[in-house]
Rosetta silent file (secondary structure, phi, psi, omega in degrees, C-alpha in Angstrom):
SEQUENCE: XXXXXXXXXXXXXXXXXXXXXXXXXXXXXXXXXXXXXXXXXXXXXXXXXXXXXXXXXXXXXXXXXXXXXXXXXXXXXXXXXXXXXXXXXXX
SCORE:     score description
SCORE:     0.000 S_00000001
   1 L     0.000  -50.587  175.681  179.111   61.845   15.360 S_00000001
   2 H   -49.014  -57.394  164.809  178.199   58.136   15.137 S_00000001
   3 H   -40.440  -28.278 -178.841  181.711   57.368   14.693 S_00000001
   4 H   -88.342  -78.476  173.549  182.628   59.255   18.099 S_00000001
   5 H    58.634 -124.386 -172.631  180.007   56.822   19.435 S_00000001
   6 H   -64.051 -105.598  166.297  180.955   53.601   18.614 S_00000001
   7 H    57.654  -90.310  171.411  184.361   55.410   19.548 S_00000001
   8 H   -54.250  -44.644 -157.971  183.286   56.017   23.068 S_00000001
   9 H   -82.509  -59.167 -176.670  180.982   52.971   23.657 S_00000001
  10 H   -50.891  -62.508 -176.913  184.251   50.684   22.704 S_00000001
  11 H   -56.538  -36.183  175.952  186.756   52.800   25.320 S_00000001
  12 H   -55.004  -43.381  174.381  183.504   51.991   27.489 S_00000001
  13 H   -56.390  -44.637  171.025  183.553   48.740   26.800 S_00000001
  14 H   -77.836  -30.456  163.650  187.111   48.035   27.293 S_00000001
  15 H   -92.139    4.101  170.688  187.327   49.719   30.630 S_00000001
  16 H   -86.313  -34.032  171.762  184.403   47.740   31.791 S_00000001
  17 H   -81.571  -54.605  176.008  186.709   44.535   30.470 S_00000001
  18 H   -54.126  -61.731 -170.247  189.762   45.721   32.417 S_00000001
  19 H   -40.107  -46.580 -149.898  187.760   46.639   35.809 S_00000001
  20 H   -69.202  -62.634  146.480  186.016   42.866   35.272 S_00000001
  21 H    13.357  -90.725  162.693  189.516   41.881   35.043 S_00000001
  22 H   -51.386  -75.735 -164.303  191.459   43.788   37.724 S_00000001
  23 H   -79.871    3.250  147.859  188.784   42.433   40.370 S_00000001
  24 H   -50.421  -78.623  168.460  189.236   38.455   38.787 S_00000001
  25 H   -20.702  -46.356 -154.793  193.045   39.302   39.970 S_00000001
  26 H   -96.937  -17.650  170.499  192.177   40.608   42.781 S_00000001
  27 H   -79.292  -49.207 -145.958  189.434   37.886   44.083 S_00000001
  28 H   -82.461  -28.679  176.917  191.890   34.942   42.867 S_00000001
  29 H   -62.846  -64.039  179.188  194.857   36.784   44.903 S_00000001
  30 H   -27.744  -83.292 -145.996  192.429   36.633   48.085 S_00000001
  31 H   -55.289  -40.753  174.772  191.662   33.251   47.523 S_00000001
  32 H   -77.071  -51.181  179.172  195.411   32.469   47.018 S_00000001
  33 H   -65.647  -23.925  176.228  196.648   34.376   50.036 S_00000001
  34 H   -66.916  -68.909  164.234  193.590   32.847   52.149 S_00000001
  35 H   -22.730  -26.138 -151.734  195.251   29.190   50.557 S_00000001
  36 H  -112.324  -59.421 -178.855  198.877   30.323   51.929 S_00000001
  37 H   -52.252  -60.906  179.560  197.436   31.112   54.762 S_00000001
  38 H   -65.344  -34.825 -176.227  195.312   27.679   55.500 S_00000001
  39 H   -74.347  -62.897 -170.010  198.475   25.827   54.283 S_00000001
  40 H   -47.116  -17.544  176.334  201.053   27.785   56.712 S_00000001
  41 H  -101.232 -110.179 -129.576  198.972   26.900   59.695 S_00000001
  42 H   -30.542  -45.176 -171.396  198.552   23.388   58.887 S_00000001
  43 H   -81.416  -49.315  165.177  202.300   23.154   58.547 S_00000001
  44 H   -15.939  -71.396  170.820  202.729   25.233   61.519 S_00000001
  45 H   -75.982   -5.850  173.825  200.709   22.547   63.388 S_00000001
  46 H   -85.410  -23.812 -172.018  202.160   19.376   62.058 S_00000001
  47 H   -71.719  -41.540  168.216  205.501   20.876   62.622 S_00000001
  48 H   -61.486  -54.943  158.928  204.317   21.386   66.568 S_00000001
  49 H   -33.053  -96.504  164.430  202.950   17.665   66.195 S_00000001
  50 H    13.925  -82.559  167.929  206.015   16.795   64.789 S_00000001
  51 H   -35.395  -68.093  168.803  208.136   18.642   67.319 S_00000001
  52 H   -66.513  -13.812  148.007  206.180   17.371   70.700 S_00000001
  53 H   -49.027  -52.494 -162.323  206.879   13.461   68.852 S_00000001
  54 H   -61.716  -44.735 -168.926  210.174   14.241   68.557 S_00000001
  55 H   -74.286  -50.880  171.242  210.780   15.673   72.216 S_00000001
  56 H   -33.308  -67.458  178.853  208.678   12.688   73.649 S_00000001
  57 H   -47.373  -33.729 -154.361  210.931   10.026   71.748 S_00000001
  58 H  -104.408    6.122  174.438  213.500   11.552   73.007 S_00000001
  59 H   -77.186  -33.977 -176.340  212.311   11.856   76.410 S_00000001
  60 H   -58.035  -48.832 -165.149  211.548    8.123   76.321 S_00000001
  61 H   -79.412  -50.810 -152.368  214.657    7.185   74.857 S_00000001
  62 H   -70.574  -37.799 -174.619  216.474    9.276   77.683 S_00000001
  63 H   -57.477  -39.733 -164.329  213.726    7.489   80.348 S_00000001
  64 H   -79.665  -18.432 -171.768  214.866    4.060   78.841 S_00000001
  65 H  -106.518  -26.220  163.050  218.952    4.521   78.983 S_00000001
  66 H   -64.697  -33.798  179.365  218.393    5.775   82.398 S_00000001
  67 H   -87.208  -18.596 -173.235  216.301    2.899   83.574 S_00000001
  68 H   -60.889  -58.998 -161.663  218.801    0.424   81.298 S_00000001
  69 H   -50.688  -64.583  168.238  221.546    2.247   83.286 S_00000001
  70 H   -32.760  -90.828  166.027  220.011    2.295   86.756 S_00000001
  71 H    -9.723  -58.055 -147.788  218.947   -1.537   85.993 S_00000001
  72 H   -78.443  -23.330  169.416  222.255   -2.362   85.093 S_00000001
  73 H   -87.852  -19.300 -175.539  223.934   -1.032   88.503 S_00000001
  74 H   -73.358  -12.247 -165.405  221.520   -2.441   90.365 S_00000001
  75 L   -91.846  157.438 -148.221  221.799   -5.809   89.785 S_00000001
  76 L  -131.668  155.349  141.486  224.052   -7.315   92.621 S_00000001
  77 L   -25.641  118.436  159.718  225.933  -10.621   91.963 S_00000001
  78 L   -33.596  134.197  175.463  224.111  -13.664   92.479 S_00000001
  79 L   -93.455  174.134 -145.066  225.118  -15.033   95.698 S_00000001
  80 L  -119.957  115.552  161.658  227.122  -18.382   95.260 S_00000001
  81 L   -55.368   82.088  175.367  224.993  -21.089   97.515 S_00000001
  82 L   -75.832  106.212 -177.272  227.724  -22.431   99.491 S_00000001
  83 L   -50.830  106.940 -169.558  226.967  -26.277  100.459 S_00000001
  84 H   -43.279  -41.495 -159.886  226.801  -26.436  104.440 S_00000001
  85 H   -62.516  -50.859  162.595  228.260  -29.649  104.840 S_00000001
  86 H   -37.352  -54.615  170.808  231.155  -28.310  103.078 S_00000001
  87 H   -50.329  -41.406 -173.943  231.729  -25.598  105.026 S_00000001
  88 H   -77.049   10.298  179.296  231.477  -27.499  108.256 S_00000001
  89 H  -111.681  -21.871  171.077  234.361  -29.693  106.749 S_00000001
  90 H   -83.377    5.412 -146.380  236.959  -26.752  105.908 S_00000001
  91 L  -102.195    0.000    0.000  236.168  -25.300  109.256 S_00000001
């Protein structure tokens, strides 16, 4: 009878150690999927950072080859100061 017991009391024991176990697992998975979680949204938002940098530069860059361009038609020839006296002598 003692022997059935200790027996019993051990299979208690050990299914008291698994259970302790199983919810270790099962806390440190939360904790890891909460962690997964907190990372994928960080990268989520640096990637949106990231993303509205990116579209800006290139908005900038497009603002800047447009005004280079613009600029660049706009500018008219200098006009060549033609010397009166001259004139009135080819005339």
């Amino acid at each position: 009878v003692s022997n059935q017991a200790q027996l019993m009391r051990r299979h208690q024991n050990i299914k008291r150690e698994g259970e302790r176990e199983i919810r270790a697992i099962e806390r440190e998975t939360r904790h890891t999927a909460m962690n997964i979680l907190r990372i994928q949204s960080e990268y989520s938002s640096k990637m949106k950072k990231f993303e509205s940098m990116e579209e800006e530069s290139r908005s900038n860059h497009r603002e800047t080859v447009i005004s280079q361009n613009k600029h660049s038609i706009q500018l008219k020839r200098p006009k060549v100061q033609k010397d009166k006296k001259a004139v009135l002598l080819f005339r």
